[in-house]
C-alpha positions in Angstrom: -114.3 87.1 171.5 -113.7 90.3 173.7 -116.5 91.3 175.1 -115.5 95.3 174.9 -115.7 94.5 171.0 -118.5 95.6 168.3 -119.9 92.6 166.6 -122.0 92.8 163.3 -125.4 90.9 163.2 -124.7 89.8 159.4 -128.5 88.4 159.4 -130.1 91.6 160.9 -126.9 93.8 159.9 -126.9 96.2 163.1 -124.4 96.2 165.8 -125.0 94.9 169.5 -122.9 96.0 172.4 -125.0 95.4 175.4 -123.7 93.4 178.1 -126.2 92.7 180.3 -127.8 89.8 181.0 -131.3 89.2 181.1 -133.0 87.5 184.4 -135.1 84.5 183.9 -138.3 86.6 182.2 -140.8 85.2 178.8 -139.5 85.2 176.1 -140.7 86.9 172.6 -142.4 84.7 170.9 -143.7 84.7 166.7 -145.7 81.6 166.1 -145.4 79.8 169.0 -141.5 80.1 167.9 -139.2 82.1 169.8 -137.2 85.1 168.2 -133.9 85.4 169.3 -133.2 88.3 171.2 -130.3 91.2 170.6 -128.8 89.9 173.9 -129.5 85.7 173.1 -127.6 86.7 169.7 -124.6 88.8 171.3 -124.2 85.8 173.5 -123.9 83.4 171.0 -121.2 86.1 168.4 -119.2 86.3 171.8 -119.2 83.1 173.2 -118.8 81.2 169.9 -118.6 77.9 171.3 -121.5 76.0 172.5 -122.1 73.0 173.8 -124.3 70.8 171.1 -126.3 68.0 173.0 -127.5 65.3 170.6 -128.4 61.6 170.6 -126.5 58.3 169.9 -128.7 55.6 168.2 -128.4 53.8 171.0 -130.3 56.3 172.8 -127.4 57.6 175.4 -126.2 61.2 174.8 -123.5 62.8 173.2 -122.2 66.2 173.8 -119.5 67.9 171.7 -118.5 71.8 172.0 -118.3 73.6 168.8 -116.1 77.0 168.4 -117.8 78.0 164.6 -121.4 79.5 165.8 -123.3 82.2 163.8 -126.5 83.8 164.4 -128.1 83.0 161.1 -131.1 85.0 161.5 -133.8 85.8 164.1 -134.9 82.2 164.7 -131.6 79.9 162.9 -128.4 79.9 164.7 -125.6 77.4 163.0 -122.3 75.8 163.6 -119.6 74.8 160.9 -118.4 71.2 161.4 -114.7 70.6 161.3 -114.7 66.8 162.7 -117.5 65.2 164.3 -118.8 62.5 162.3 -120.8 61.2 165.7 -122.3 64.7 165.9 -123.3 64.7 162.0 -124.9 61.1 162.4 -126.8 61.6 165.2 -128.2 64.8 163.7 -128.9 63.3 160.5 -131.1 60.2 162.2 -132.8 62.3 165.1 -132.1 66.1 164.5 -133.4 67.3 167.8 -130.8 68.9 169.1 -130.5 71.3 172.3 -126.9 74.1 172.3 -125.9 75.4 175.3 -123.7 79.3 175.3 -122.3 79.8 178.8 -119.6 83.6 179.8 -118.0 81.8 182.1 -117.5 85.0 183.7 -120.8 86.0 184.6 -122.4 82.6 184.8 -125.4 83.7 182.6 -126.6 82.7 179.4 -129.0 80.8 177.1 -129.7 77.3 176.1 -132.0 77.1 172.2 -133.6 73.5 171.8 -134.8 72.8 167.8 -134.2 70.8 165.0 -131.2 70.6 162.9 -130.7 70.6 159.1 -127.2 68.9 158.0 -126.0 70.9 155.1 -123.1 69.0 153.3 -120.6 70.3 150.8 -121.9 70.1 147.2 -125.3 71.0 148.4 -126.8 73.5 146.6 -127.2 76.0 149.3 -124.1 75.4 150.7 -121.4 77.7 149.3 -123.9 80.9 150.1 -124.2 79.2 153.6 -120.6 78.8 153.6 -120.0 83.0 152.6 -122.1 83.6 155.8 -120.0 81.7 158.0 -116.7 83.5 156.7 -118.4 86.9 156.9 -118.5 86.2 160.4 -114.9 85.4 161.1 -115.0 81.7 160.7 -112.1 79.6 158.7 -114.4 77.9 156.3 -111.9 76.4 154.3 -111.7 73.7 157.1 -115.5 72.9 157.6 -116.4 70.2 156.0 -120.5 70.4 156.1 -122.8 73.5 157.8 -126.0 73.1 160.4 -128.5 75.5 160.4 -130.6 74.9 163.4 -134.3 76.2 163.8 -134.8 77.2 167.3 -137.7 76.5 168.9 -137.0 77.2 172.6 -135.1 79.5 174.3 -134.4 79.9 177.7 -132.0 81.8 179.8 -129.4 79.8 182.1 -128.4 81.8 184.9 -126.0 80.4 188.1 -128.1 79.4 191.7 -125.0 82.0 192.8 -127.6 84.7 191.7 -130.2 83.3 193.9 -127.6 83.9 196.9 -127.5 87.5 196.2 -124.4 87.6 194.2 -124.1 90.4 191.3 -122.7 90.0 187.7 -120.0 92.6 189.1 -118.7 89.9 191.6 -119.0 87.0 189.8 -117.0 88.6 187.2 -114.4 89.2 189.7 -114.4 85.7 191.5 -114.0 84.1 187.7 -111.5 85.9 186.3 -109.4 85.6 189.5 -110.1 81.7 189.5 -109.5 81.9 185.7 -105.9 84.2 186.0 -104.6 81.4 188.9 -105.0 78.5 185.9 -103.0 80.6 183.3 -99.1 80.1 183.7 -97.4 83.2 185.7 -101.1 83.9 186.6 -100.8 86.1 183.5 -103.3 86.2 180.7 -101.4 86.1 177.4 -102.9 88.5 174.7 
């Protein structure tokens, strides 16, 4: 998503438009849980895909990036799954799971450990699960179960380039240059 857009929290139903990053600081915490942030939640409506680590039964991990991310509410975040049956089946024997939201521009953002809940279609809760995920943008039609996952850590992930002095500002500028050489013409379509 653009990050000059509005986005609406559906869960908290304000809008967020900060664009900064956070440094590595504490986090909030309610109940030894942490709450998501307005800037952890922004990440996650703008970034949209994140990088869902889980494990295979034979202990050895499996990553699998997921483009369907909502912000659920102030301690939930969920993806819809389209096609990842090894995803599903890990979560559904071990649902530890750890997500990882990275602007490849900036080289900032957060990484939420917690447990999953697989919600399957025919569940009861899972056609006003389903309404949420559409509310946000998000072809449900194609998703073929929902996981909610309850965060219990939060951290920020921000690049060693920071710890060198760089600023967001440049960063920004080195990326998108990088990014612009890998587009044909050097162009980026709209």
């Amino acid at each position: 998503m653009a990050s000059n857009r509005q986005h609406q929290d559906v869960a908290g139903g304000h809008t967020c438009i900060n664009h900064q990053y956070p440094t590595r600081q504490p986090l909030p915490h309610v109940h030894d849980k942490p709450t998501l942030t307005a800037d952890m939640k922004r990440v996650v409506r703008e970034q949209r895909l994140g990088f869902v680590a889980t494990v295979n039964a034979d202990g050895t991990p499996n990553v699998s990036p997921k483009a369907t991310f909502i912000v659920l509410d102030d301690a939930t975040i969920g993806f819809g799954d389209i096609r990842s049956p090894g995803t599903l089946r890990n979560l559904k024997s071990n649902p530890a799971v750890e997500v990882n939201f990275v602007d490849p521009f900036v080289r900032k953002g957060y990484r939420f450990a917690g447990m999953a809940t697989v919600v399957e279609r025919g569940a009861p809760s899972f056609d006003q699960l389903l309404e949420r995920f559409g509310e946000c943008g998000i072809t449900v039609s194609r998703l073929r179960a929902l996981v909610m996952i309850d965060v219990r850590k939060a951290l920020p992930l921000v690049s060693p380039a920071y710890d060198r002095g760089m600023t967001e500002s440049e960063l920004r500028r080195i990326f998108t240059a990088r990014f612009r050489k890998l587009q044909p013409n050097e162009r980026f379509g709209e």
